[in-house]
C-alpha positions as CSV (number, residue, x, y, z in Angstrom):
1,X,-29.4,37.3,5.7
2,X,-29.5,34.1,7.2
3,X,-27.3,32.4,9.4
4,X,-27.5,28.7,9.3
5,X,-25.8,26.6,12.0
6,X,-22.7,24.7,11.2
7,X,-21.2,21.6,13.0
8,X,-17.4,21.2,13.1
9,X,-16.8,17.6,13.6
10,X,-13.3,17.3,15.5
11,X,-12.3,13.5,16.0
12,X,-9.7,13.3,19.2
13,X,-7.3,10.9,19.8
14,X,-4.3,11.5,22.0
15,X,-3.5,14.4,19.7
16,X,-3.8,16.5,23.2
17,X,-0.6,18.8,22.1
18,X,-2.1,20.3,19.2
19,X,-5.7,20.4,20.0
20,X,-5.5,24.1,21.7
21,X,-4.3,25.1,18.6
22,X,-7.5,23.4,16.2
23,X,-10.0,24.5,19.1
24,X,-8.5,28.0,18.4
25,X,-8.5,28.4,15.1
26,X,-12.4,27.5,15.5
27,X,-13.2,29.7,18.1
28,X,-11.4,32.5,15.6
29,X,-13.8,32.2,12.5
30,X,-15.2,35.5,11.7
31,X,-18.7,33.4,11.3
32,X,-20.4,32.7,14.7
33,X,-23.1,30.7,14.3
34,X,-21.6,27.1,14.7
35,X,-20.9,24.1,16.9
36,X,-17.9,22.3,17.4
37,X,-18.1,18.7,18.3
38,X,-15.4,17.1,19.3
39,X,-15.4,13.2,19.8
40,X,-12.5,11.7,22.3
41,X,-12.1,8.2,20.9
42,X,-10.7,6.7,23.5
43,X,-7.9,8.6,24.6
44,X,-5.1,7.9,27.3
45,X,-3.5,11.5,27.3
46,X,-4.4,15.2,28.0
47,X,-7.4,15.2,25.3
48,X,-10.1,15.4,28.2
49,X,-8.7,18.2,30.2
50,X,-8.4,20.2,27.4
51,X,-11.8,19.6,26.0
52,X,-13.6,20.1,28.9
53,X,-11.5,23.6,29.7
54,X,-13.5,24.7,26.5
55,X,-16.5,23.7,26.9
56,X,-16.0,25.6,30.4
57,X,-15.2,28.8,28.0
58,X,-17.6,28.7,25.3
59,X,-20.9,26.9,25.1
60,X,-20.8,26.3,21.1
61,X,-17.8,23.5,22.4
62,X,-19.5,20.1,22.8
63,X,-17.4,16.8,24.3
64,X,-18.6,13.4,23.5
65,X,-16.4,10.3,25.1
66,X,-16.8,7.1,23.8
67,X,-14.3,3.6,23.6
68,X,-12.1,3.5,21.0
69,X,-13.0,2.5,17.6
70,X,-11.2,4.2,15.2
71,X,-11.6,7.9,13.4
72,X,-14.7,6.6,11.4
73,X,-16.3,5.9,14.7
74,X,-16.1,9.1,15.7
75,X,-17.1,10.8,12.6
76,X,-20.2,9.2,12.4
77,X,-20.7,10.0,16.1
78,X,-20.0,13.4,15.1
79,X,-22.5,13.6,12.5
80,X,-25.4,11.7,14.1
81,X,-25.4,14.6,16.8
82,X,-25.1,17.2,15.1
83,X,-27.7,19.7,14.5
84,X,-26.2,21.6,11.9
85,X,-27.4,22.6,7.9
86,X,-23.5,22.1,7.3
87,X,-20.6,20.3,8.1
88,X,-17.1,21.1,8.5
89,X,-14.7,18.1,9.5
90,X,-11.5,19.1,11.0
91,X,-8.7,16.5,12.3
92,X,-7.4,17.5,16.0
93,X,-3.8,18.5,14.8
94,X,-5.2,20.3,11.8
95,X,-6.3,24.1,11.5
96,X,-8.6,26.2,9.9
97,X,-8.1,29.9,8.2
98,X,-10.2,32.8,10.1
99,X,-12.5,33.0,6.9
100,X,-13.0,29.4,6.4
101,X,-16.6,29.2,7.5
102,X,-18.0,32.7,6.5
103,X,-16.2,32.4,2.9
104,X,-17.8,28.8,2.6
105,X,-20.8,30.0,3.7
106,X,-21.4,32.6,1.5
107,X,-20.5,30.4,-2.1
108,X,-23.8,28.2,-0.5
109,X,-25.9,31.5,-1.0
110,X,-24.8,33.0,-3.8
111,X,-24.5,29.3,-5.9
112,X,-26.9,27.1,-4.5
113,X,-24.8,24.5,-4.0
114,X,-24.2,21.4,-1.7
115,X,-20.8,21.2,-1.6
116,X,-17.8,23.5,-1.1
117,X,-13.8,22.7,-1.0
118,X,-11.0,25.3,-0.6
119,X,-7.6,25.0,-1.2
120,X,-4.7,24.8,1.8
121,X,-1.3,25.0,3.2
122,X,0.9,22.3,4.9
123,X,2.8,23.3,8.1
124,X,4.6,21.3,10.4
125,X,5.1,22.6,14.3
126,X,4.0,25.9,13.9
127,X,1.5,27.5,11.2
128,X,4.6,29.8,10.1
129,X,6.0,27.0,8.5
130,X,4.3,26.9,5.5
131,X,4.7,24.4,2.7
132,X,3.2,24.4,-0.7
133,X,0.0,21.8,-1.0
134,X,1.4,18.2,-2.4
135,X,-1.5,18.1,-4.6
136,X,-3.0,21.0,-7.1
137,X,-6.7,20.2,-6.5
138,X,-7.6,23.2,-8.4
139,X,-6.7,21.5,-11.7
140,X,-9.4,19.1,-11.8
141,X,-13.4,18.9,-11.7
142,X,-14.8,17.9,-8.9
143,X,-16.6,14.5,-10.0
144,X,-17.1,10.6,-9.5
145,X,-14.4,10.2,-12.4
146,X,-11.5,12.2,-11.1
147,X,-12.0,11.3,-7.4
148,X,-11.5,7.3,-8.5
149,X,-8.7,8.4,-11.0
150,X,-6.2,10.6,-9.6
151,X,-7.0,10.3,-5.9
152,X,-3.7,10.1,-4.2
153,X,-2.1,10.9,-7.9
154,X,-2.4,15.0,-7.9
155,X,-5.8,14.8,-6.7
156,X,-5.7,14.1,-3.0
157,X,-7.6,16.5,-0.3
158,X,-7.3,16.8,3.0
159,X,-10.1,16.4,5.1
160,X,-10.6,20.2,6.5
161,X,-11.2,21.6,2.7
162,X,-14.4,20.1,2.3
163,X,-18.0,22.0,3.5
164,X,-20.6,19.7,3.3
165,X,-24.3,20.2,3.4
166,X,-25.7,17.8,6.2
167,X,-27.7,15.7,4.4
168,X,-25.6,14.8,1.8
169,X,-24.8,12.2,4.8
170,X,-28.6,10.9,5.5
171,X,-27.4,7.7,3.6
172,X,-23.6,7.7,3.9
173,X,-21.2,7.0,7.0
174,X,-17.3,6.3,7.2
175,X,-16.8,3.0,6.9
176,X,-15.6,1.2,9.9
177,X,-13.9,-1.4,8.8
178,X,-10.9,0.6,7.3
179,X,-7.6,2.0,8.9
180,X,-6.8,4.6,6.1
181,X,-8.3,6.3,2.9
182,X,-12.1,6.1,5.0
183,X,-12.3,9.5,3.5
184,X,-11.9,8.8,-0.3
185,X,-14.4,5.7,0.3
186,X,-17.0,8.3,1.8
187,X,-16.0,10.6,-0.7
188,X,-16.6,8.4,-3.4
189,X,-20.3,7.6,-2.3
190,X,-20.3,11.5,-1.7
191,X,-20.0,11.8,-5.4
192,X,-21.7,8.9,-7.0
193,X,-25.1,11.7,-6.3
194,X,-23.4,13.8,-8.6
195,X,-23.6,17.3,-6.0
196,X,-23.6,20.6,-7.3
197,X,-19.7,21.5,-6.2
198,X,-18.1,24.9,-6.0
199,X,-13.9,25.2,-5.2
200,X,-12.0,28.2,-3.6
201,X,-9.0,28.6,-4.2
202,X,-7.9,30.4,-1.7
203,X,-5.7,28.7,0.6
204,X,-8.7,28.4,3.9
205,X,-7.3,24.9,5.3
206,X,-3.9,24.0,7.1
207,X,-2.9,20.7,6.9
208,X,-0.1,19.3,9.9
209,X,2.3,17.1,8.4
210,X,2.8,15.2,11.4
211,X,5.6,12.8,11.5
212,X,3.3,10.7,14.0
213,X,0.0,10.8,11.8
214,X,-1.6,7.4,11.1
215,X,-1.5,8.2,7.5
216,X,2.8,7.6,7.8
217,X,2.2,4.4,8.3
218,X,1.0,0.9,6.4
219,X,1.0,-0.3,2.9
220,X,-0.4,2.3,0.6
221,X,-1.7,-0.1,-2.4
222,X,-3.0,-3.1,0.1
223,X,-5.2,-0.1,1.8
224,X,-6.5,0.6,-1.4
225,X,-7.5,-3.2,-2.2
226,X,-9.6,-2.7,1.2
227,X,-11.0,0.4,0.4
228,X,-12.2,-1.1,-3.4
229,X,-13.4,-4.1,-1.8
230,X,-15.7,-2.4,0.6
231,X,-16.9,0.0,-1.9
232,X,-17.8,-2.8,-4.2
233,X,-21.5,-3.3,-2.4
234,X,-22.0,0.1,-3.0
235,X,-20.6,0.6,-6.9
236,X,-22.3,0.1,-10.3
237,X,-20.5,-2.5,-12.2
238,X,-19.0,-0.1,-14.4
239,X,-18.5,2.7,-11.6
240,X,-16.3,-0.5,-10.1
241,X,-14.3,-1.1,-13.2
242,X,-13.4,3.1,-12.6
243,X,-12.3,1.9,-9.7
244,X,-10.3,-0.2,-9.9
245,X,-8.8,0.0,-13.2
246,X,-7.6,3.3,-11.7
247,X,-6.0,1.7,-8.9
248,X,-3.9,-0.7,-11.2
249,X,-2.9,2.5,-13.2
250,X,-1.5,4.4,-10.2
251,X,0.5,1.1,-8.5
252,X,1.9,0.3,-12.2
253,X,2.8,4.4,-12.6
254,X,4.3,4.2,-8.7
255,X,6.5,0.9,-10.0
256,X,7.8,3.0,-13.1
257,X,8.4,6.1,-11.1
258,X,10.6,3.8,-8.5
259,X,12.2,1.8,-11.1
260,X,13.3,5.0,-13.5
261,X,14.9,6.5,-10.2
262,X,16.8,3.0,-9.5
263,X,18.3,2.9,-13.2
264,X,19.3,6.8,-13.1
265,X,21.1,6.2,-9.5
266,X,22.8,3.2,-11.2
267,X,23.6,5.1,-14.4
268,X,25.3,8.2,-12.4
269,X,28.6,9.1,-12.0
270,X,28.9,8.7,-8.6
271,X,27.3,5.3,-8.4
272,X,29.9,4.0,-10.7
273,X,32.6,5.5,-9.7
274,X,31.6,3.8,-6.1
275,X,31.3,0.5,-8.2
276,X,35.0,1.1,-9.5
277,X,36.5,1.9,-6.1
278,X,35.0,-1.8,-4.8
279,X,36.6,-3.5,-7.8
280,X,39.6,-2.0,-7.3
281,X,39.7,-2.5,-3.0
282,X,38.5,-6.0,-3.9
283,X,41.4,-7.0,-6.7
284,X,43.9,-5.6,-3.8
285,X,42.5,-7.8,-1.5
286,X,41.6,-4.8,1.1
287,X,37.5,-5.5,0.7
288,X,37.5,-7.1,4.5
289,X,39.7,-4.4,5.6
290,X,37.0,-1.9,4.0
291,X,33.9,-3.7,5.5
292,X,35.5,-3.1,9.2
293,X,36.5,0.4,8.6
294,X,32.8,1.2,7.6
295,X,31.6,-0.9,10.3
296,X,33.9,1.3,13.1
297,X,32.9,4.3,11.6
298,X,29.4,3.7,11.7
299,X,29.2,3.1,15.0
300,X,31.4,6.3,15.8
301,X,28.6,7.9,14.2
């Protein structure tokens, strides 16, 4: 049978700890036939050294330097060289399963179709730390519609569970004018062609949870106003309205969620009985006595 190539498109920035680890987990797929690209945007740590002891080790390993412009960049360097039928994006702290390739592989074959996403496992330091996924992609169809609707609301996917065939891209790049969610924007333009989609759920991805990510920081809803206005050129008007009446939804459904946990801390029993202990410290008159205890103990602490 035949063995089409595969590019795996690793975007590298100063995430030198962790990228033995990725590189590893590539260079341990039980399919052969790929190439793994990895992009160094810019980087002011070990990221070079490391790359380059690869390439040193295995020819498939190809290092591209460039200045730094940001992971989109570097994705669409990515996939303007490679040579590949598919594509497999993987972040540099990020890991894929053994199978991950050969398993997407073979769904292509038997179903004809131009898109594959697994399912995955969150781990933190090591991959024996496992944590379950914080969203159940398995419960929804993979379409325009649900993509706009629930994305980051049950329906988020991290970037190493997609398999893409190549020229689904022909037409499509990351968007460079975004800091976050340049993979639902891509994704979203992914979808508008309607591809024939097939999901696995077996858990083929590892997602870090890295406490340094770029994705801990920023304001979540004015990202999305970005990511909606940039799409806009590219959106029917009604495809639009999806968009961002969905976007409305989830920041009202996010206020709710926030304001129901406020009135429940309010309405416990320790939060009043924490509100009955200051009137009382405050009708003795021991309130300033209070605020410099708390102050002394904190810094003790």
């Amino acid at each position: 049978m035949m063995k089409p190539l595969v590019s795996i498109i690793i975007p590298c920035y100063n995430q030198g700890e962790f990228l033995d680890e990725t590189l590893t987990s590539v260079l341990n797929q039980t399919y052969s036939n790929w190439e793994c690209i990895m992009i160094d945007d810019g980087s002011t740590d070990n990221t070079a050294l490391i790359a380059q002891s690869w390439i040193q080790k295995d020819t498939r390993y190809v290092y591209l330097k460039k200045k730094n412009g940001g992971v989109s960049s570097s994705r669409n360097l990515g996939i303007e060289k490679a040579k590949g039928d598919f594509i497999q994006f993987l972040d540099s702290d990020d890991l894929l399963a053994n199978a991950k390739i050969m398993d997407s592989i073979q769904v292509i074959q038997k179903y004809s179709v131009e898109v594959v996403c697994s399912n995955y496992i969150m781990f933190t330091d090591t991959n024996s730390n496992y944590e379950s996924p914080f969203s159940q992609i398995g419960d929804y169809d993979f379409t325009f519609y649900n993509l706009a609707r629930y994305w980051n609301n049950g329906f988020t996917i991290p970037i190493n569970c997609w398999f893409f065939k190549t020229s689904l891209f022909d037409d499509i790049e990351f968007p460079l004018g975004l800091t976050a969610q340049e993979d639902w924007f891509t994704w979203l333009r992914i979808f508008k062609k309607k591809p024939k989609t097939y999901y696995i759920s077996q858990q083929l991805a590892f997602y870090r949870m890295n406490v340094n990510g770029r994705t801990k920081s920023g304001s979540f809803f004015d990202e999305t106003l970005q990511v909606i206005n940039c799409l806009k050129s590219f959106l029917t008007e009604e495809e639009f309205k999806i968009v961002y009446e969905s976007a409305i939804i989830r920041y009202n459904e996010g206020m709710l969620y926030w304001r129901n946990r406020e009135n429940n801390l309010k309405n416990s029993n320790t939060y009043q009985f924490g509100l009955l202990c200051k009137k009382v410290i405050k009708k003795l008159g021991l309130l300033p006595l209070g605020k410099k205890l708390f102050q002394y103990l904190k810094f003790l602490k």
